[in-house]
C-alpha positions as CSV (number, residue, x, y, z in Angstrom):
1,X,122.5,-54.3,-21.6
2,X,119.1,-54.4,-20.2
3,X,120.3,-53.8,-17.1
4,X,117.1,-52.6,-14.3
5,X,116.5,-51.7,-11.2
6,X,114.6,-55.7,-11.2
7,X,117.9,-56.8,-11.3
8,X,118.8,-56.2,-7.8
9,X,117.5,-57.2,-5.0
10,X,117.4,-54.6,-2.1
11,X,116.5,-55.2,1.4
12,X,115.6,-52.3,3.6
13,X,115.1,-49.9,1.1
14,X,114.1,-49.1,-2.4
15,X,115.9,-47.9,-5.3
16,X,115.0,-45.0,-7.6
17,X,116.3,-43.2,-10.4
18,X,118.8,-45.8,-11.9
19,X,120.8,-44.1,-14.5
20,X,123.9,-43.7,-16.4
21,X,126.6,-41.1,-17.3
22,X,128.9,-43.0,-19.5
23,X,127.6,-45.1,-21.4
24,X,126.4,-47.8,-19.7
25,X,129.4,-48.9,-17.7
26,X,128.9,-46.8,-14.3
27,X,125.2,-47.2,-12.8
28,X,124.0,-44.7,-10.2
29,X,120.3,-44.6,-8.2
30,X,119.1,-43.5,-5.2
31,X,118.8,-46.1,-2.2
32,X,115.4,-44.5,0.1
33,X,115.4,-46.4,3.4
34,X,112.1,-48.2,4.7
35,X,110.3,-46.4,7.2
36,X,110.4,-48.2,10.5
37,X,113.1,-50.7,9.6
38,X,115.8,-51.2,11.6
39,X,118.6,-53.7,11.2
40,X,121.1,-54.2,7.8
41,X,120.0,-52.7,4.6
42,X,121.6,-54.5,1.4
43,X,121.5,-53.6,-2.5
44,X,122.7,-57.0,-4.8
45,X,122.3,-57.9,-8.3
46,X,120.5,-61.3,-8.7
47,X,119.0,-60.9,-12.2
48,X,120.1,-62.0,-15.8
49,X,122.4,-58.7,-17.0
50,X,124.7,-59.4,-20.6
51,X,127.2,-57.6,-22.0
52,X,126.2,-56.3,-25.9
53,X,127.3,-60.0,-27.2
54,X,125.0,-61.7,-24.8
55,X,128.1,-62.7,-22.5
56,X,126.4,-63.3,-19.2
57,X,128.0,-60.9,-16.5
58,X,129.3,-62.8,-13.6
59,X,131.4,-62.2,-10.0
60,X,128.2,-59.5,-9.1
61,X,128.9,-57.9,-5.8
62,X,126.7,-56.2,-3.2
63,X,127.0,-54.0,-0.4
64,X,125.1,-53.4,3.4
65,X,124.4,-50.3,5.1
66,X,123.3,-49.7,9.0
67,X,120.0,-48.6,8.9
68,X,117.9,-47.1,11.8
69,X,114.8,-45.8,10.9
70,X,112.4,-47.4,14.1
71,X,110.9,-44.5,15.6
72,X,111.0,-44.9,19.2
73,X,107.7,-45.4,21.7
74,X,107.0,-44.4,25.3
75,X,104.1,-46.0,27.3
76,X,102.7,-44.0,30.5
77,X,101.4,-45.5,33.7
78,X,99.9,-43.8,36.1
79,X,100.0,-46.7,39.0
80,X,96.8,-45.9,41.3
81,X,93.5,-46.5,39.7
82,X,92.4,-44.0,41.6
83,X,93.1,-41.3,44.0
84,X,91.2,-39.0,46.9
85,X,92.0,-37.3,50.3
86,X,93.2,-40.2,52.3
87,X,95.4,-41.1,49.1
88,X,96.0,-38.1,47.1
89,X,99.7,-39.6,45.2
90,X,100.4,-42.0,42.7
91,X,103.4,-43.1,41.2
92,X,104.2,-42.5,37.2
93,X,106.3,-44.7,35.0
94,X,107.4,-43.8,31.3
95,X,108.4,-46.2,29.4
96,X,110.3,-46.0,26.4
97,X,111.6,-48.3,24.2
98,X,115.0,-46.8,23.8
99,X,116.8,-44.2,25.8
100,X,115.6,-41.2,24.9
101,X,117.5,-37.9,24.4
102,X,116.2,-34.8,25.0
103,X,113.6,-35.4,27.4
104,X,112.4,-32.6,28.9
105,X,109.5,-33.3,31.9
106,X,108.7,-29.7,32.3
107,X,107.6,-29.0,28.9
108,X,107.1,-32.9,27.3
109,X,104.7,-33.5,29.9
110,X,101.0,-32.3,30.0
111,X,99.4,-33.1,33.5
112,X,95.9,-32.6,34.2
113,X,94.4,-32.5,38.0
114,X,97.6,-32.3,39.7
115,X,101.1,-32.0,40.0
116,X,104.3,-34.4,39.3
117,X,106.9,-34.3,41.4
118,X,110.8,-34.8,40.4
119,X,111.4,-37.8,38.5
120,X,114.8,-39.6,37.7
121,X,115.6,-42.5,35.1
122,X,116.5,-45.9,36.5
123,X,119.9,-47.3,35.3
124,X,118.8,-48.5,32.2
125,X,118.1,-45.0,31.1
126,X,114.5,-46.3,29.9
127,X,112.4,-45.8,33.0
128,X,111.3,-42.5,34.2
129,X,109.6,-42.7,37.4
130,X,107.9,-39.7,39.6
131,X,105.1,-39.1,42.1
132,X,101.9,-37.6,40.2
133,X,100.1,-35.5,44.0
134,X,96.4,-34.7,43.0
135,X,95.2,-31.2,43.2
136,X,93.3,-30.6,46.5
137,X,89.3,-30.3,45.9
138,X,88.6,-31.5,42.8
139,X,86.5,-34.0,41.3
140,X,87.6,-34.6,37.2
141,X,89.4,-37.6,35.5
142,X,93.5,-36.8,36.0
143,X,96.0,-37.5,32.8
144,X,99.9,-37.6,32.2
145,X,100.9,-36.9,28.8
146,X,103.8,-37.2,27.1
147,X,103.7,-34.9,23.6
148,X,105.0,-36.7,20.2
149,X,108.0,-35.9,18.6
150,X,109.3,-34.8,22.1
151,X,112.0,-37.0,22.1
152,X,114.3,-38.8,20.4
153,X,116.6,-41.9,20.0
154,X,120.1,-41.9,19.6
155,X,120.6,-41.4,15.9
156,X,117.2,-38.9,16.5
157,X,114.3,-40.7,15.1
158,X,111.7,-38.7,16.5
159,X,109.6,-40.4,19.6
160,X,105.9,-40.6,19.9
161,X,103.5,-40.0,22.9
162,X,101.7,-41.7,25.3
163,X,99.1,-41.2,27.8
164,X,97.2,-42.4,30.7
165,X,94.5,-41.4,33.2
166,X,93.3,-41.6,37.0
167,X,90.2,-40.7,38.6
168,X,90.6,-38.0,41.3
169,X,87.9,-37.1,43.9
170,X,89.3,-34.5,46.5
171,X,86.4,-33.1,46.9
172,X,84.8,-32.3,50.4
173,X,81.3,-33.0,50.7
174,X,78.9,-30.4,52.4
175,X,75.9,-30.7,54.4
176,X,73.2,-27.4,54.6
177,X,71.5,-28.1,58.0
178,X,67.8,-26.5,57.9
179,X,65.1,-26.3,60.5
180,X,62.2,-25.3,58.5
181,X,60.0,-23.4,61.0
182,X,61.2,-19.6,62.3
183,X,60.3,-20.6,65.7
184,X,58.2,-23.5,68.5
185,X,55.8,-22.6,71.1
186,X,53.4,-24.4,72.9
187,X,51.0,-24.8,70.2
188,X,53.5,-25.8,67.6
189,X,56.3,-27.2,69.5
190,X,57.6,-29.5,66.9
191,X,59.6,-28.5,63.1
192,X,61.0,-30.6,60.4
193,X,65.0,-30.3,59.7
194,X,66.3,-31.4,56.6
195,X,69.9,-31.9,56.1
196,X,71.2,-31.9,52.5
197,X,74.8,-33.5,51.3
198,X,76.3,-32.5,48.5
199,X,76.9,-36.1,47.9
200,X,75.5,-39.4,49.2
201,X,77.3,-39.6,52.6
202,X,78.7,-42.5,54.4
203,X,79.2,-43.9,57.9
204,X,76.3,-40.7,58.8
């Protein structure tokens, strides 16, 4: 009698929808794992439960269950700080946090200002490595990113994303050499030149 779901204590979960179909004797609800959680999930009756003469019940049991619901993480590095025409490659790590399964770099990944080369896993099966090659004259801010819910653990919690960014200057400067007059003689002999960089030039 009097018996409720505040009668149990449950760890890793919640119950719902306690009920029963035969009077009492047979109790049924539903067990809704916690988001995130990851370890041993337990339902156990811990409160004051009677029979109809007030007869305390005794020799409660409880039971586990395996619960997984940790949704996996990746973290992406993109080594170099920076990258240009003497150094146009940088490596890229992934992380993640637990081997993943269905990875897929071709269609996962979203690179920006360059290309990734082949990468391979190292034997843990966590670490993805490749060689990020920056596109050839260009001058914008480079990114690796890794979509969410590409991925996903073992027992397929869905993975999220991660991302990172370089700097990337490929770009050649120019220089526009101008000698302003049409032509010297005696009289005028002399002309200015002006010689305009597309950017501040060095060692000039």
């Amino acid at each position: 009698t009097n018996f409720a779901i505040s009668d149990m204590t449950v760890v890793g979960g919640a119950l719902s929808s306690l009920s029963s179909s035969d009077g009492g004797v047979t109790w049924t609800a539903i067990f809704t794992a916690e988001d995130n959680f990851e370890g041993t999930g337990s339902v156990a009756i811990t409160g004051d439960v009677t029979d109809s003469f007030a007869n305390p019940v005794t020799g409660f049991g409880s039971d586990t269950i395996s619960i997984d619901t940790l949704n996996p993480t990746a973290t992406v590095n993109i080594v170099d700080a920076s990258l240009n025409d003497t150094d146009n490659q940088s490596e890229v790590t992934i992380t993640f946090s637990e081997v993943p399964s269905g990875f897929d770099p071709g269609t996962d990944l979203t690179v920006v200002g360059g290309t990734l080369g082949s990468g391979s896993f190292d034997g843990t099966g966590k670490i993805w490595t490749a060689t990020f090659t920056a596109t050839n004259g260009v001058e914008v801010t480079g990114s690796v990113t890794l979509a969410n819910d590409s991925y996903t653990d073992a027992v397929l919690n869905l993975g999220s994303g991660g991302s990172d960014t370089i700097s990337i200057d490929t770009l050649n400067p120019t220089a526009t050499v101008n000698i302003v007059d049409a032509s010297l003689n005696d009289t005028d002999n002399q002309s200015e030149v002006t010689i305009t960089f597309s950017e501040v030039p060095s060692g000039f």
